[in-house]
MIMAR-858244 format. One line per 4 residues: number of its first residue (from 1); their letters; for each residue y negated, z, x negated of N, C-alpha, C, O. Coordinates in steps of 0.2 Angstrom, whole numbers, plus 5000, padded with zeros to 4 digits. Each point is the difference from the previous one (the first is absolute). Example, Ala and Ser with C-alpha at 12.3 -4.5 7.8 and 13.67 -1.06 7.14 Angstrom:
% residues 2
1) AS) 5028,5039,4934,4994,5000,5004,4994,5000,4996,5001,5003,4995  4994,4993,5007,4994,5001,4996,4995,5003,5004,4994,5001,4997
//
This chain:
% residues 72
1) XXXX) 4995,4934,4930,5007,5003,5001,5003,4997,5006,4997,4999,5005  5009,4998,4993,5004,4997,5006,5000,5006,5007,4998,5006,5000  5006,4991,5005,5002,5002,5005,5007,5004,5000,5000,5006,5002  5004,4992,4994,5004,5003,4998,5004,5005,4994,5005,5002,4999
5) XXXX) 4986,4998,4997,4999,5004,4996,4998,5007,5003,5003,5005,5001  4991,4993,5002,4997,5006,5003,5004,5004,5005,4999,5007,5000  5006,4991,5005,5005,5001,5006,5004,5004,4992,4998,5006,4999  5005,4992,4998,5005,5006,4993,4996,5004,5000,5001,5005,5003
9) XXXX) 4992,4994,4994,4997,5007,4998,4999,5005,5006,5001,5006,4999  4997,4990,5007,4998,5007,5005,5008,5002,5002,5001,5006,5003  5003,4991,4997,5007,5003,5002,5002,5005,4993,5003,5005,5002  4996,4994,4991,5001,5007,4995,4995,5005,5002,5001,5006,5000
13) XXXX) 4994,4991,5000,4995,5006,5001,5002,5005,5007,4999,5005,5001  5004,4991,5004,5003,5007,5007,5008,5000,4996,5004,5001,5005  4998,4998,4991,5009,5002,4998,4997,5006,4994,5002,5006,5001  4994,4993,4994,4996,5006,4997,4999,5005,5004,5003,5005,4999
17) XXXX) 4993,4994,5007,4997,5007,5002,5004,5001,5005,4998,5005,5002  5009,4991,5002,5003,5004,5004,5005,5005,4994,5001,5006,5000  5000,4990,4995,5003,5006,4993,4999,5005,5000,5004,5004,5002  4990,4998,4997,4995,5006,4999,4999,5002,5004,4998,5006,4999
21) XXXX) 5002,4992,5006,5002,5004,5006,5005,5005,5001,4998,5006,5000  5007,4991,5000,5006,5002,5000,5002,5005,4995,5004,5004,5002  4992,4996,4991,5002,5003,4997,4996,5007,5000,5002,5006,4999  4992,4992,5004,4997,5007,5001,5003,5006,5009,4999,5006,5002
25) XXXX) 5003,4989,5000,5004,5002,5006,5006,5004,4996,5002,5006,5002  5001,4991,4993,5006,5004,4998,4998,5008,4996,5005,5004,4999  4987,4997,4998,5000,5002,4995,4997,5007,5005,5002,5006,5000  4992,4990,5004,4997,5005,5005,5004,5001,5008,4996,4997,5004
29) XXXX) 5008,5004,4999,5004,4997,5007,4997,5004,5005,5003,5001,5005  4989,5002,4993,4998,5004,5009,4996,4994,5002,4997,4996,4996  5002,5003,5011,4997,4996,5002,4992,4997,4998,4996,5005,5002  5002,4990,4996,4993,4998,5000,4996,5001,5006,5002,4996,5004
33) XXXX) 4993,5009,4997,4996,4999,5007,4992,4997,4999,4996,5004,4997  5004,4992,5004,4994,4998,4998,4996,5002,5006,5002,5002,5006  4990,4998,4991,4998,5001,5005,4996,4996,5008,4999,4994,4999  5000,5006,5007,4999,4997,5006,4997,4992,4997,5003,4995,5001
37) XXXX) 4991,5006,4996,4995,4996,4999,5004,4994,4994,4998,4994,5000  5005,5008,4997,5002,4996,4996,5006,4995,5003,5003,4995,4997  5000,5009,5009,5003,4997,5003,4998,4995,5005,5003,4994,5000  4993,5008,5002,4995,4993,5006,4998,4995,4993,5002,4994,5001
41) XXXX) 4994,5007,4993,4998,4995,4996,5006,4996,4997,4998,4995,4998  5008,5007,5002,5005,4995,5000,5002,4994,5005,5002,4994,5000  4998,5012,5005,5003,4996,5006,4994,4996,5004,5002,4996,5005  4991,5005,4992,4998,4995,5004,4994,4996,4994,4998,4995,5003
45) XXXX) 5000,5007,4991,4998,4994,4997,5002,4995,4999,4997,4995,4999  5010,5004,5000,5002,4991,4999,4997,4997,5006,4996,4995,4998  5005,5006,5007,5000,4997,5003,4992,4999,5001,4998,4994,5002  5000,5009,4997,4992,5000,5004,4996,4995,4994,4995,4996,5001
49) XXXX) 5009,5006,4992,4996,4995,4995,5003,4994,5000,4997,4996,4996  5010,5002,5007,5002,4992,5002,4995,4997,5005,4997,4995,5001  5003,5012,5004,4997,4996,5007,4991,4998,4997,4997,4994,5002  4999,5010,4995,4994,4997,4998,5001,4996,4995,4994,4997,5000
53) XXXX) 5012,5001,4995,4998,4993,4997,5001,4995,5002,4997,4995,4998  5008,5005,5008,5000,4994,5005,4995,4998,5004,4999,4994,5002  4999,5012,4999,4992,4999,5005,4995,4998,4997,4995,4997,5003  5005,5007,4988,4994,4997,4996,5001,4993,4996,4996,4996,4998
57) XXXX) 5010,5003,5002,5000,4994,4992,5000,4993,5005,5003,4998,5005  4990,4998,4991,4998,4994,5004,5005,4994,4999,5000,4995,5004  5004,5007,4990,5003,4995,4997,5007,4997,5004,5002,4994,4999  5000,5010,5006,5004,5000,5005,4999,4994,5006,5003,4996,5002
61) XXXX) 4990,5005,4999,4999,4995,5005,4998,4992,4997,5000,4994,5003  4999,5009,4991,4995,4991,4996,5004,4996,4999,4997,4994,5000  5009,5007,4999,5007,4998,4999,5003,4994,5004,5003,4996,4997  4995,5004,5008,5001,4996,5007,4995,4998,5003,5002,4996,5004
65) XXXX) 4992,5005,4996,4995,5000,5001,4998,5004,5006,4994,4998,5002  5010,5008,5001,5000,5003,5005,5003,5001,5004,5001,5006,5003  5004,4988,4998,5004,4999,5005,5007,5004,4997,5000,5003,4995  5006,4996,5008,5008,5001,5002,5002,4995,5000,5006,5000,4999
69) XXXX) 4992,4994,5002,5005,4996,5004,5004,4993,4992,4996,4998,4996  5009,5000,5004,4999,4996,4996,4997,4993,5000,4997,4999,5006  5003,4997,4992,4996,4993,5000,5005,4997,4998,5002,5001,4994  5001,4993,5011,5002,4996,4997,4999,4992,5000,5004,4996,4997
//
């Protein structure tokens, strides 16, 4: 799948579900309370599951051989 196949699909699949959204906001209008926990697991697994693929994926370093620096 191209670059700019994939980039359409994940931008319909968030324009579907802000829809649905919205439409269940229209249908139900008292507020969603979710609960504590499911709010920290939003608010901090992205992060923690970027921060260990960066720290686990070897592929990142083998690239350059280790280095930052460019070679010219």
């Amino acid at each position: 799948m191209s670059k700019l196949a994939l980039m359409a699909w994940v931008w319909g699949i968030a324009l579907m579900l802000s829809c649905a959204l919205h439409f269940l906001g229209q249908i139900r209008p008292q507020p969603l309370q979710a609960p504590w926990m499911v709010v920290l697991l939003i608010v901090f697994a992205p992060p923690v599951l970027l921060g260990g693929w960066l720290m686990l994926n070897p592929s990142i370093e083998s690239r350059d051989g280790g280095t930052r620096e460019s070679v010219d």
